[in-house]
PQR file with spaces between the fields and no chain letter, atoms N, CA, C, O and H, PARSE charges and radii, in Angstrom:
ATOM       1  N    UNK     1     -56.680  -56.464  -25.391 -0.4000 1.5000
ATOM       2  CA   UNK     1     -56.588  -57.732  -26.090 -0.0000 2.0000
ATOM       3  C    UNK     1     -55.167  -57.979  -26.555  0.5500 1.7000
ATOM       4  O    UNK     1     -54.762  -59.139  -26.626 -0.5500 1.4000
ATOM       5  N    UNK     2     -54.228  -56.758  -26.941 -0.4000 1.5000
ATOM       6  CA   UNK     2     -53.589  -56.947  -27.414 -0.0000 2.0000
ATOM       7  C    UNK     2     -52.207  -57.443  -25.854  0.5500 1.7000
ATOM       8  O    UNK     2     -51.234  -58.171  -26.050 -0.5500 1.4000
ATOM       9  H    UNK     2     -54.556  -55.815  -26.884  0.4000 1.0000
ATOM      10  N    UNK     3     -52.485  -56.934  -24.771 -0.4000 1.5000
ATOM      11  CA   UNK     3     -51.586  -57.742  -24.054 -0.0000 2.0000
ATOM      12  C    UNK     3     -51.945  -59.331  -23.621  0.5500 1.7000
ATOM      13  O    UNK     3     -51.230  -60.060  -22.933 -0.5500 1.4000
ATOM      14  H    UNK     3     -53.275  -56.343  -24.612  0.4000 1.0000
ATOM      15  N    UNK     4     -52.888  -59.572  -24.049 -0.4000 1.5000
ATOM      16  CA   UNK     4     -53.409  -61.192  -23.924 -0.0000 2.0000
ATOM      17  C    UNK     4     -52.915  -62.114  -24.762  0.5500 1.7000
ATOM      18  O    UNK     4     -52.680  -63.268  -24.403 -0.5500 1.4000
ATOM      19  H    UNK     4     -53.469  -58.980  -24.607  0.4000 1.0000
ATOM      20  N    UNK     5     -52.627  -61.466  -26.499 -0.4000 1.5000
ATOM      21  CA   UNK     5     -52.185  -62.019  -27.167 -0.0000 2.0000
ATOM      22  C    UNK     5     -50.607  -62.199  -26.833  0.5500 1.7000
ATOM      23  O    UNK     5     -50.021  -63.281  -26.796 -0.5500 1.4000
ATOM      24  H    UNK     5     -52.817  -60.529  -26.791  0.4000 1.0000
ATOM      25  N    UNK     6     -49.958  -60.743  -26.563 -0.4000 1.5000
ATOM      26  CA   UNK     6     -48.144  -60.818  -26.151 -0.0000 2.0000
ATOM      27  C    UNK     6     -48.215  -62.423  -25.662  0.5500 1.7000
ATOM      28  O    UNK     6     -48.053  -63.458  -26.310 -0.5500 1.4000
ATOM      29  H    UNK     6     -50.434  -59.864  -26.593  0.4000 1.0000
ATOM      30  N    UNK     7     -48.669  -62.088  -23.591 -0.4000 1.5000
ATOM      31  CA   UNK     7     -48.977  -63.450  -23.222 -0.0000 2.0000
ATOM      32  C    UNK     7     -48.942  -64.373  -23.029  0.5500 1.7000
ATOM      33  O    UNK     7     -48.196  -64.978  -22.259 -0.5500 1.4000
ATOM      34  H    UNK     7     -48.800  -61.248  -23.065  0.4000 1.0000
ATOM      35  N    UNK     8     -50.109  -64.899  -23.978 -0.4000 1.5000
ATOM      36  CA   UNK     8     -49.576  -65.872  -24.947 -0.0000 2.0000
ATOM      37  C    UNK     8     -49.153  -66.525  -25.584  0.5500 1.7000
ATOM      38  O    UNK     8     -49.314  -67.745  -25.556 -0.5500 1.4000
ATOM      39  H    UNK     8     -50.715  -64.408  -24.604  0.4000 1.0000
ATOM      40  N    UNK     9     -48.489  -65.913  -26.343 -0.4000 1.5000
ATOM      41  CA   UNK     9     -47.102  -65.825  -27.155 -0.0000 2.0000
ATOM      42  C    UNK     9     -46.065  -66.113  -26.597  0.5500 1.7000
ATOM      43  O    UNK     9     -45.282  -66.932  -27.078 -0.5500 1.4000
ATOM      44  H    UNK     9     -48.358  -64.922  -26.366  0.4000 1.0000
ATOM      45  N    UNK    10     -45.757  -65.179  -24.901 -0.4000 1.5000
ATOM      46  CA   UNK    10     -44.689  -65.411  -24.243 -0.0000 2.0000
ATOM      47  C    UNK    10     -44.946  -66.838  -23.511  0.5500 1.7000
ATOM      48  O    UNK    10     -44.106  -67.657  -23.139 -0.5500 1.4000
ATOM      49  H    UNK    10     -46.393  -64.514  -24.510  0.4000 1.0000
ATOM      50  N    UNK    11     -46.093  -66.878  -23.435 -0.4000 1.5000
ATOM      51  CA   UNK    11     -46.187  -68.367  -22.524 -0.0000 2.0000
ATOM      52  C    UNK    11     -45.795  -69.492  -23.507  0.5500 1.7000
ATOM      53  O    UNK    11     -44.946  -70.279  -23.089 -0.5500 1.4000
ATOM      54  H    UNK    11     -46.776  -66.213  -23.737  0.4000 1.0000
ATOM      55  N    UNK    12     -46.239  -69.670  -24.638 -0.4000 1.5000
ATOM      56  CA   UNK    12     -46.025  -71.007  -25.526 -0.0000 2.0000
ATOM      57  C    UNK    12     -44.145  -70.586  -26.008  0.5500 1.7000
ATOM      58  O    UNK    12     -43.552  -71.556  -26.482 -0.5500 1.4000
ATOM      59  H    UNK    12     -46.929  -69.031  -24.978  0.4000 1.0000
ATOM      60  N    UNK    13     -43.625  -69.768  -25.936 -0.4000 1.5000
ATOM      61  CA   UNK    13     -42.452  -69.903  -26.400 -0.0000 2.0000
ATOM      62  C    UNK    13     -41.811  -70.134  -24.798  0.5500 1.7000
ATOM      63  O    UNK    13     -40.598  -70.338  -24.852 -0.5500 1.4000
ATOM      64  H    UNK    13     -44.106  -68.981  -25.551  0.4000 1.0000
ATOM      65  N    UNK    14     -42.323  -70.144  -23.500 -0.4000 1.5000
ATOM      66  CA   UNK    14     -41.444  -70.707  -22.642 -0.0000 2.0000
ATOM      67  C    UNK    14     -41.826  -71.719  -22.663  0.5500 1.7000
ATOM      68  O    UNK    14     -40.979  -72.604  -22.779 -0.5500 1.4000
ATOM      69  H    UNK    14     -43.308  -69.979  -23.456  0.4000 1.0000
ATOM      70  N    UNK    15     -43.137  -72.084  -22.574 -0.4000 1.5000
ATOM      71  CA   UNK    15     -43.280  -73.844  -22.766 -0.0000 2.0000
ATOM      72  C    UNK    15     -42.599  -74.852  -23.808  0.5500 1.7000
ATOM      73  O    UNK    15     -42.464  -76.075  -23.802 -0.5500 1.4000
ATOM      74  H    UNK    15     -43.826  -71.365  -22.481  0.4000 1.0000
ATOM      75  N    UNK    16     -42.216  -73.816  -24.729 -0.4000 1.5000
ATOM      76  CA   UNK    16     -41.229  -74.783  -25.398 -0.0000 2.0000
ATOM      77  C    UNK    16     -40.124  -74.244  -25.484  0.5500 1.7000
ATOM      78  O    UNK    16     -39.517  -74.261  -26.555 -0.5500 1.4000
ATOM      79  H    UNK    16     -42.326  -72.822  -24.733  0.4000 1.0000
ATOM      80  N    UNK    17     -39.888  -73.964  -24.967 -0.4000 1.5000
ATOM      81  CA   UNK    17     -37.912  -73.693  -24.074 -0.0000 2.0000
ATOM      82  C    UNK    17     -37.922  -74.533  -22.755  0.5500 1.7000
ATOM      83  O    UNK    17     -37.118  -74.327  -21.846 -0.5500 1.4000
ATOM      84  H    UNK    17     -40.381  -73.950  -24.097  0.4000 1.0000
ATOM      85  N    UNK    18     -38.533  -75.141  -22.731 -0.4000 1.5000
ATOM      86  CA   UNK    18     -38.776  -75.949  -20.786 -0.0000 2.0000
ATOM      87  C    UNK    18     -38.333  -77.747  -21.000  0.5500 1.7000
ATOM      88  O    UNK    18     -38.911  -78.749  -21.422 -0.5500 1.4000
ATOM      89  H    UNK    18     -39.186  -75.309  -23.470  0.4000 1.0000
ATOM      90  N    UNK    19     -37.770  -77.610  -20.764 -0.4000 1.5000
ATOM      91  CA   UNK    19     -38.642  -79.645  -20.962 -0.0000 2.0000
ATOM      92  C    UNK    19     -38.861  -79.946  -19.550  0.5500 1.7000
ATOM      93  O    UNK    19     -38.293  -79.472  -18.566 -0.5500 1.4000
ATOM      94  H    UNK    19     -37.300  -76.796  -20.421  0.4000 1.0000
ATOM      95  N    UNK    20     -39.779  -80.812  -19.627 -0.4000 1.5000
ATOM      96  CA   UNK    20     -40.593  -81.558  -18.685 -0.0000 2.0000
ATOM      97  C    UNK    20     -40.137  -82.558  -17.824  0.5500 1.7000
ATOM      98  O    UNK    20     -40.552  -82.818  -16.695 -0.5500 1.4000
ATOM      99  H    UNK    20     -40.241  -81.196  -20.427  0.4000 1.0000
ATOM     100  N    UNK    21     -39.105  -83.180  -18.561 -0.4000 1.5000
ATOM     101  CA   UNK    21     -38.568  -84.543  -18.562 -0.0000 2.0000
ATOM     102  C    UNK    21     -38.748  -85.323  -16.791  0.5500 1.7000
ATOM     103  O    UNK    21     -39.104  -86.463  -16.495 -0.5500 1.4000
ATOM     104  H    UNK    21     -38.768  -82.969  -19.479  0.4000 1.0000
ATOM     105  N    UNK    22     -38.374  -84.263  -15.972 -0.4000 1.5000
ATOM     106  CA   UNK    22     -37.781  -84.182  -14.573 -0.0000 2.0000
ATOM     107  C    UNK    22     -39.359  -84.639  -13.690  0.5500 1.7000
ATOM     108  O    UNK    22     -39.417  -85.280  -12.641 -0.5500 1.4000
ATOM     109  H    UNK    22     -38.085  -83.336  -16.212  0.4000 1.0000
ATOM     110  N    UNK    23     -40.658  -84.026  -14.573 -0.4000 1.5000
ATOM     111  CA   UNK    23     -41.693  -84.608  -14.009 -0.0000 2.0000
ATOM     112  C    UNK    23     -41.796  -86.086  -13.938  0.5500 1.7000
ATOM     113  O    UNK    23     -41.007  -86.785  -14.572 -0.5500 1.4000
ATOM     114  H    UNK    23     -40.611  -83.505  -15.426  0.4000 1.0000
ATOM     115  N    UNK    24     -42.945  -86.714  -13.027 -0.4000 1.5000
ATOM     116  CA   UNK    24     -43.448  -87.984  -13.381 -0.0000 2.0000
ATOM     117  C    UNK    24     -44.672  -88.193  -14.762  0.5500 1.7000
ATOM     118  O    UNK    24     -44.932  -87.371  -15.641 -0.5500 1.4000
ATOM     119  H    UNK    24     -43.586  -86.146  -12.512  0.4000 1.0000
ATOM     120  N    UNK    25     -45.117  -89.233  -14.611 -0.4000 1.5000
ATOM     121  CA   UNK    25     -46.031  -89.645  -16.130 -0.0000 2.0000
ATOM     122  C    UNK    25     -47.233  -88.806  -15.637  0.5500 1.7000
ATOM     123  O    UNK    25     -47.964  -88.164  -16.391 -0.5500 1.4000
ATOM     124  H    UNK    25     -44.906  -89.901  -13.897  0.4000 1.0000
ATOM     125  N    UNK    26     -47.386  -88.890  -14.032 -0.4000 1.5000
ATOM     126  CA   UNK    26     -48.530  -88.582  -13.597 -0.0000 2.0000
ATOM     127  C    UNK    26     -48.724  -86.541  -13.708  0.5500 1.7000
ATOM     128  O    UNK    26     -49.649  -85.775  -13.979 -0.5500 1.4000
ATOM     129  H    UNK    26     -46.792  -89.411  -13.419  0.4000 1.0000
ATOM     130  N    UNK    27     -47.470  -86.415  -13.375 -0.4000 1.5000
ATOM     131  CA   UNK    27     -47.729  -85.101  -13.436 -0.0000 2.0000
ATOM     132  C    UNK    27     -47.518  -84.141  -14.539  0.5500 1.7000
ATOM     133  O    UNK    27     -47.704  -82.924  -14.549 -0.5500 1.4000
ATOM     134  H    UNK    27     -46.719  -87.038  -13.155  0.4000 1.0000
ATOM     135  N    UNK    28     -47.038  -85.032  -15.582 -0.4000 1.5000
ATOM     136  CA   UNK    28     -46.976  -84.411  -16.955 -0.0000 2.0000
ATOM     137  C    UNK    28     -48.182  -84.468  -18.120  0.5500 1.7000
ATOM     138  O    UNK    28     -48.458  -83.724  -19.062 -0.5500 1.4000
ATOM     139  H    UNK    28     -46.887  -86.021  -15.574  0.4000 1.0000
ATOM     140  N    UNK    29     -48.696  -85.558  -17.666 -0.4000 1.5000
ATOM     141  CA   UNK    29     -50.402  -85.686  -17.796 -0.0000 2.0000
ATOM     142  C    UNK    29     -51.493  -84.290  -16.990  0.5500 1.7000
ATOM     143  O    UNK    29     -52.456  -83.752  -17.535 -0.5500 1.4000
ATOM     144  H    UNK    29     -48.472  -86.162  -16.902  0.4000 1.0000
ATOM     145  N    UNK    30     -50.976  -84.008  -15.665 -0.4000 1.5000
ATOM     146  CA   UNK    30     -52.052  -83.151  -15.066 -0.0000 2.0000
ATOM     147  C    UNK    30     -51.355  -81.936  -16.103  0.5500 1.7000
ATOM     148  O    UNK    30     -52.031  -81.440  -17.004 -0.5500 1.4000
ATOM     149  H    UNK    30     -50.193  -84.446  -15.222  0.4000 1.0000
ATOM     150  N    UNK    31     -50.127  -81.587  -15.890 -0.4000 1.5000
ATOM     151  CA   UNK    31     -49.645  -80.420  -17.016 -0.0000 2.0000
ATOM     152  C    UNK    31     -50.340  -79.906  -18.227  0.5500 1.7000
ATOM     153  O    UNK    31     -50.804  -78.784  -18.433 -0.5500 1.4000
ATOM     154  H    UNK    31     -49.578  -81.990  -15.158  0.4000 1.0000
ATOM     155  N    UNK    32     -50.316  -80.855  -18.908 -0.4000 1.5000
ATOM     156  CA   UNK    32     -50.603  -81.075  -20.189 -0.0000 2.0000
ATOM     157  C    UNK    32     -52.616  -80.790  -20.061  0.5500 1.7000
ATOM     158  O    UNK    32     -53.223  -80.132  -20.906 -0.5500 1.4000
ATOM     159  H    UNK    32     -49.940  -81.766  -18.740  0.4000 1.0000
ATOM     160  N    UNK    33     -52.989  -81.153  -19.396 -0.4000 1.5000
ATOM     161  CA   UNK    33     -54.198  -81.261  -19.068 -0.0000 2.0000
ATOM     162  C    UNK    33     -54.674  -79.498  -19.085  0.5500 1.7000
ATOM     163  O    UNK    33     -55.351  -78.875  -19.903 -0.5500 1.4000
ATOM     164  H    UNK    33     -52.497  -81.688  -18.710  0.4000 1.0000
ATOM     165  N    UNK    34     -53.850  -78.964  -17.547 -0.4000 1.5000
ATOM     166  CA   UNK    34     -53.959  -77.404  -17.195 -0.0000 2.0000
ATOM     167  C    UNK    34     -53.491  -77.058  -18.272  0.5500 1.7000
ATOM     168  O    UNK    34     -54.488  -77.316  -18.947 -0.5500 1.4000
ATOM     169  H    UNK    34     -53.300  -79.470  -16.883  0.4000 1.0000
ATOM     170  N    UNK    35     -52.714  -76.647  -19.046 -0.4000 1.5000
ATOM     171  CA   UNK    35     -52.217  -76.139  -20.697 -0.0000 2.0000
ATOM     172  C    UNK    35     -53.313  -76.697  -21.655  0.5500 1.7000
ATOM     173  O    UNK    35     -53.157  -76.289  -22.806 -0.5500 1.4000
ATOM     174  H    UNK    35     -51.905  -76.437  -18.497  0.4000 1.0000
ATOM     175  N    UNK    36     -54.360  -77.507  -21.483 -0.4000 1.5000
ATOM     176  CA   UNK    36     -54.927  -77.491  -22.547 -0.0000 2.0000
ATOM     177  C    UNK    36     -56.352  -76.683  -21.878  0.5500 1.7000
ATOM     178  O    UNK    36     -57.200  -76.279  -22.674 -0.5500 1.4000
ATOM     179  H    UNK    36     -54.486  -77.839  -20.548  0.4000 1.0000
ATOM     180  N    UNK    37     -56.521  -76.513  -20.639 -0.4000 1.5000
ATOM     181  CA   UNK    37     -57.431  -75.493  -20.131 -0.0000 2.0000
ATOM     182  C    UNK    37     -57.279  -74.351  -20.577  0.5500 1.7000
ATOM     183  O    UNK    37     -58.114  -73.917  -21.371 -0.5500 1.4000
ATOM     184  H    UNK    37     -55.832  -76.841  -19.992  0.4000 1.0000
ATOM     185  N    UNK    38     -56.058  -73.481  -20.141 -0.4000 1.5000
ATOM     186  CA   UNK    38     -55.564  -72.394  -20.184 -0.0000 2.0000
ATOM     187  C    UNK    38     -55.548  -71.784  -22.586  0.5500 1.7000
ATOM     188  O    UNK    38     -55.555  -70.684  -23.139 -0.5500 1.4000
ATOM     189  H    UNK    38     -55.381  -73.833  -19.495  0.4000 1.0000
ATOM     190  N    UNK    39     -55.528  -73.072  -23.077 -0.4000 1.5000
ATOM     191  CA   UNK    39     -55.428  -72.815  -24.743 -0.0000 2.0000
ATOM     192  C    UNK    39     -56.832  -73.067  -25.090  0.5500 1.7000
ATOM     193  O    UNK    39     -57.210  -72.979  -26.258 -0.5500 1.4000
ATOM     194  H    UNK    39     -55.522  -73.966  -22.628  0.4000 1.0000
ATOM     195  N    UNK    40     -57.833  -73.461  -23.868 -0.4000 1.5000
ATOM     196  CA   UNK    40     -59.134  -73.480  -24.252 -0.0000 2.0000
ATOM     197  C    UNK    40     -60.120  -72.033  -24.165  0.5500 1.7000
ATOM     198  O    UNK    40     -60.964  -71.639  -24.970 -0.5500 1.4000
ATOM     199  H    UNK    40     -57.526  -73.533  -22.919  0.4000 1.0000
ATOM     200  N    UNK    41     -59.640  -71.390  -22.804 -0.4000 1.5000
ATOM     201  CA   UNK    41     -59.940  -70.545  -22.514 -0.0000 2.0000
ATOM     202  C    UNK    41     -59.501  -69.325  -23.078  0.5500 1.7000
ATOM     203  O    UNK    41     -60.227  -68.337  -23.186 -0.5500 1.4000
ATOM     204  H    UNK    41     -58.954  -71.710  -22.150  0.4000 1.0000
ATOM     205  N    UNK    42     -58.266  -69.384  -23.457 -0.4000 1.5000
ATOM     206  CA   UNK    42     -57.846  -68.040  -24.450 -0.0000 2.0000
ATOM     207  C    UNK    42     -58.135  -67.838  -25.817  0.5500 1.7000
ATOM     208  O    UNK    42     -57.884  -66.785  -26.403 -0.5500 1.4000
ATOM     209  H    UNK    42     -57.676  -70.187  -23.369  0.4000 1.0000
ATOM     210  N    UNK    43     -58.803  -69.096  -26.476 -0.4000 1.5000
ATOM     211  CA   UNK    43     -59.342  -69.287  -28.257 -0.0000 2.0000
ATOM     212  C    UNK    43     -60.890  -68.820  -27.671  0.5500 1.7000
ATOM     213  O    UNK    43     -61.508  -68.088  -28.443 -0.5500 1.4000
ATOM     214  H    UNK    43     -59.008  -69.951  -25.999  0.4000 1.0000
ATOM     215  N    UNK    44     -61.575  -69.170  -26.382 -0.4000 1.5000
ATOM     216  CA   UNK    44     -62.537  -68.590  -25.681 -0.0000 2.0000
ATOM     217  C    UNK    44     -62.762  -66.934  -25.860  0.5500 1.7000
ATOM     218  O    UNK    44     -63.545  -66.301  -26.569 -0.5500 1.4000
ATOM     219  H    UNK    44     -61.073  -69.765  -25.754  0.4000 1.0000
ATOM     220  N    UNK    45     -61.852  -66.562  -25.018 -0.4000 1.5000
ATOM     221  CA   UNK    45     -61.674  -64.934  -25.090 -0.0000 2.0000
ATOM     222  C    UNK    45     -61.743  -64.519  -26.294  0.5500 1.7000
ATOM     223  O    UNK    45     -62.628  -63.738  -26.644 -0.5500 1.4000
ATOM     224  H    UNK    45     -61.216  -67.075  -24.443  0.4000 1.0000
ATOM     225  N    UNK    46     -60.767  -65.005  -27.160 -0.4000 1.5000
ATOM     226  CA   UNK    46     -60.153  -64.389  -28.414 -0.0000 2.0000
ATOM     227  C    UNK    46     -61.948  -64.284  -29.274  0.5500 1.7000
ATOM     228  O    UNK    46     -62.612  -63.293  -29.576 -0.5500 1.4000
ATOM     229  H    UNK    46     -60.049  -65.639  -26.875  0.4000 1.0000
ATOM     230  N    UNK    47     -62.261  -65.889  -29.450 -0.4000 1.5000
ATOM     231  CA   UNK    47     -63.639  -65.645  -30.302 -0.0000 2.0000
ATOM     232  C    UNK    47     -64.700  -64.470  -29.439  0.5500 1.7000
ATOM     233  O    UNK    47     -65.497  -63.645  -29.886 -0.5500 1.4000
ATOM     234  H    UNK    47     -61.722  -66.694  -29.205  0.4000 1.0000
ATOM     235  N    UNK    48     -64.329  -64.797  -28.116 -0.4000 1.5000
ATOM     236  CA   UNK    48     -65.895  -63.308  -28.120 -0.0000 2.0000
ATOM     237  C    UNK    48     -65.466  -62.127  -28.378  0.5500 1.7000
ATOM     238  O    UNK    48     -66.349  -61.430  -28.877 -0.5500 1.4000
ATOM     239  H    UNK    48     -63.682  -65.468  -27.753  0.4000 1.0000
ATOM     240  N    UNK    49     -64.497  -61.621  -28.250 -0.4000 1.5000
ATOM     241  CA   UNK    49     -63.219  -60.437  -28.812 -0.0000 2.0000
ATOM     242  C    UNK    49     -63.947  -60.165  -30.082  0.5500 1.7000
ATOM     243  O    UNK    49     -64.716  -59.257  -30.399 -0.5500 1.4000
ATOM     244  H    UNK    49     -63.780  -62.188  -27.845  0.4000 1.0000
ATOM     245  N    UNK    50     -63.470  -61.248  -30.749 -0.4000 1.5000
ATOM     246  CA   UNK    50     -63.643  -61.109  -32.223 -0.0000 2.0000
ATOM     247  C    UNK    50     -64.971  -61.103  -32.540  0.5500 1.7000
ATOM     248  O    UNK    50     -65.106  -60.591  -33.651 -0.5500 1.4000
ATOM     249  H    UNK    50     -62.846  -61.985  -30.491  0.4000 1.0000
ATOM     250  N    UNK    51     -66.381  -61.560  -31.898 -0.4000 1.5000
ATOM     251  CA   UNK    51     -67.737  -61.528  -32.393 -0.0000 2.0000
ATOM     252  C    UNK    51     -68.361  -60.198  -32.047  0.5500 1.7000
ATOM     253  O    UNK    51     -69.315  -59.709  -32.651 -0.5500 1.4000
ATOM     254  H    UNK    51     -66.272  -61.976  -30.995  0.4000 1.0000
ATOM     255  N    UNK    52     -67.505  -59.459  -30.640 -0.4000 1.5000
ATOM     256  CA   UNK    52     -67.714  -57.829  -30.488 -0.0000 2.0000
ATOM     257  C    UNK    52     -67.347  -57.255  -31.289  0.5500 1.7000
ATOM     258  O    UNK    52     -67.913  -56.172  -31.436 -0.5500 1.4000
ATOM     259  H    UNK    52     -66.730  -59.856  -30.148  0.4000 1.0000
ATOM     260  N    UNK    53     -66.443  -57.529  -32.075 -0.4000 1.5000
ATOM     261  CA   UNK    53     -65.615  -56.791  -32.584 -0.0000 2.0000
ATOM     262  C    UNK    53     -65.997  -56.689  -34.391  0.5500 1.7000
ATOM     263  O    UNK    53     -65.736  -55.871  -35.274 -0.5500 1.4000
ATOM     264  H    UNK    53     -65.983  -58.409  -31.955  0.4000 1.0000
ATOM     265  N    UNK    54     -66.692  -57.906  -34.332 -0.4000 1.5000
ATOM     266  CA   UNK    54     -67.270  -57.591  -36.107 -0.0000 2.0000
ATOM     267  C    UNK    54     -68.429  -57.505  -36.558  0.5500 1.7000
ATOM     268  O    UNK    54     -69.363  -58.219  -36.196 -0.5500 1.4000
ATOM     269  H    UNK    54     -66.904  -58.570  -33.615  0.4000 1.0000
ATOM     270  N    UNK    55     -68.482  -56.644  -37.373 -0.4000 1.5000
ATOM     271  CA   UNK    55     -69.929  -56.003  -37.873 -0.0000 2.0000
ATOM     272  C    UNK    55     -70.609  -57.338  -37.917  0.5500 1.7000
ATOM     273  O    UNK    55     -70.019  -58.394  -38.146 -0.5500 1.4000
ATOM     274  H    UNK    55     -67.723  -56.063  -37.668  0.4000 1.0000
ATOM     275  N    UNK    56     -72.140  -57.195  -37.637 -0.4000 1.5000
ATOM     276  CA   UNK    56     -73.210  -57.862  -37.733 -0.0000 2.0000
ATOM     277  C    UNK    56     -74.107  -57.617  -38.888  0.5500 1.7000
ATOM     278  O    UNK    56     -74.760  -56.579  -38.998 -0.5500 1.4000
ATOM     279  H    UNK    56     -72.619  -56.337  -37.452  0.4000 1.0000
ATOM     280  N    UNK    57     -74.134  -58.778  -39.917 -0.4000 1.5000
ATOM     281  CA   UNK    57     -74.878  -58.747  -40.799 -0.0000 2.0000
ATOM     282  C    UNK    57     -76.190  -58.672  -40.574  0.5500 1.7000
ATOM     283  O    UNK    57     -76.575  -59.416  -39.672 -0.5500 1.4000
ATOM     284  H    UNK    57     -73.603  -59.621  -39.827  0.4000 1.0000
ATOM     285  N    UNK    58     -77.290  -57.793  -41.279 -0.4000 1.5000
ATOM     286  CA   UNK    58     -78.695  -58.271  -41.081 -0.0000 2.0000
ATOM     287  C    UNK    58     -79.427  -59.022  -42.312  0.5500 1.7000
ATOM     288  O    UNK    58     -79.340  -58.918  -43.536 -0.5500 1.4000
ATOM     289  H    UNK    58     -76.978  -57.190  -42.012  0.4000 1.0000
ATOM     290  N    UNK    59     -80.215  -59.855  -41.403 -0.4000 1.5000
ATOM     291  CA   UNK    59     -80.338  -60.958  -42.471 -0.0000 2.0000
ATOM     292  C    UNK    59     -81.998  -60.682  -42.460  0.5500 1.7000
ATOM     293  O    UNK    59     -82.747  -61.214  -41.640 -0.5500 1.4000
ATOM     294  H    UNK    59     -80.286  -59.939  -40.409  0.4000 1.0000
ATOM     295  N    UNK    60     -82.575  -59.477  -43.831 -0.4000 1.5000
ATOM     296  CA   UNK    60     -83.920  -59.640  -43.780 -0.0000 2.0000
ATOM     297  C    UNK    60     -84.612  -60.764  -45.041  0.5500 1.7000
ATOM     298  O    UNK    60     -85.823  -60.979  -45.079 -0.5500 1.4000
ATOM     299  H    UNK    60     -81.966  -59.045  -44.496  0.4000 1.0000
């Protein structure tokens, strides 16, 4: 988990070291689109990570 988080980390600090500018409207839209897949799917991972990962209350 913990190299998923690095990652991560390394990916959003190149995405904002990048600019875009050089794309069209059209393809900075599909961009933006795949980057919001890719930040859907890793808050994904992270929560089932974290629901393995913490004690389960029992509720009698």
């Amino acid at each position: 988990m913990e190299a998923l988080t690095t990652t991560k980390h390394e990916l959003i600090s190149l995405l904002q070291d990048t600019q875009f500018d050089h794309l069209s409207h059209k393809e900075q839209i599909r961009l933006r689109e795949y980057l919001a897949q890719i930040v859907s799917t890793l808050q994904d991972v992270s929560e089932r990570h974290r629901m393995q990962h913490t004690p389960q209350v029992s509720r009698h």
